[in-house]
N, C-alpha and C positions, 0 to 999 in steps of 0.2 A: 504494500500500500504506500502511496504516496500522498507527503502530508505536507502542507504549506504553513510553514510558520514563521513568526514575524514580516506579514506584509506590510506596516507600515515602518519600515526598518528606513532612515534617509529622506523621511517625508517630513513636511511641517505639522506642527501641532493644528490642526483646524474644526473649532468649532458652530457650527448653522452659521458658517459661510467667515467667521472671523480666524484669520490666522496671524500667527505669530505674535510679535507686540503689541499689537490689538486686543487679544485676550488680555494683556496685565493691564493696560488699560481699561476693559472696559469693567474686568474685575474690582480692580484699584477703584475707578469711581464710583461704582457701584455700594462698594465696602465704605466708603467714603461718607456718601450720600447718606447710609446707614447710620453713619457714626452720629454726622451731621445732626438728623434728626432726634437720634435718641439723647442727646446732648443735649438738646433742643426743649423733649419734651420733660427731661427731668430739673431742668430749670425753669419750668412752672410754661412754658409759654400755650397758648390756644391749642387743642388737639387738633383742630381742623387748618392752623397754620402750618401745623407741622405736618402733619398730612398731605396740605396741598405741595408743600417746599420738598416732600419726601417721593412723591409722585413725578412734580415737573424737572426736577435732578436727575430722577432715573431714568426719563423720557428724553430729556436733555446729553445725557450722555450715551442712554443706547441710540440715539439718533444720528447724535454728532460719529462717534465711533464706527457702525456702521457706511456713515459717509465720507468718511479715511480711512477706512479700509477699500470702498468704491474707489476712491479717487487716486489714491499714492500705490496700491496693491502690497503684497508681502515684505518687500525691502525696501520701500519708498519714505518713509519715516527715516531708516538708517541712511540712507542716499542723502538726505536733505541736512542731518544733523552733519556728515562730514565734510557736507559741499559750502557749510557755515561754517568749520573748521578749516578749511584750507583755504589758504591768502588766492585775492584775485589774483597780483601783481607780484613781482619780487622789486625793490627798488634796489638798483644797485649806484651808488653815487660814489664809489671809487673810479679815480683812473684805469685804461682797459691797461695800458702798461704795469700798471700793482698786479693784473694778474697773471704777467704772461711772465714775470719777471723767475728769473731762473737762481734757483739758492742751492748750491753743492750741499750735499749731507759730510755730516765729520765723521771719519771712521771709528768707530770705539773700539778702543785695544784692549 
């Protein structure tokens, strides 16, 4: 008998259509959202404020997250953080002779 094991061995993690950083994301605000409210309601405020702030959060960010996931896809968050890390330009404002200049090494005996 022939038995197939570990098929998703090299794949992304994907959950009803969100993969990769998008999961801790939409985890993250979701947990968040949670916290948010329950912090909320144990210092006295309106149940029904916190309620609505508990609801339009979680609406708010499975909305948003969903629509970055849509739009940038699985590595598109990583792509943008490093393309904000690397300089546009290099400025070089040495002489181009500083760098063509040639400097014998000293033999160490």
């Amino acid at each position: 008998m022939n038995y197939n094991i570990n098929k998703g061995i090299g794949r992304t993690v994907e959950f009803k259509g969100l993969k990769a950083q998008y999961l801790f994301i939409f985890a993250g605000g979701l947990l968040g959202t949670l916290i948010l409210v329950m912090i909320l309601y144990m210092a006295g405020v309106n149940s029904y404020i916190c309620l609505f702030l508990g609801v339009g959060g979680a609406s708010l960010i499975v909305w948003q997250t969903f629509s970055l996931n849509r739009k940038y896809g699985e590595h598109g968050l990583m792509k943008i953080a490093a393309n904000k890390r690397h300089p546009r330009y290099i400025i070089c404002r040495k002489p181009v002779h500083r760098y063509l200049k040639f400097t014998p090494k000293q033999n160490a005996v």
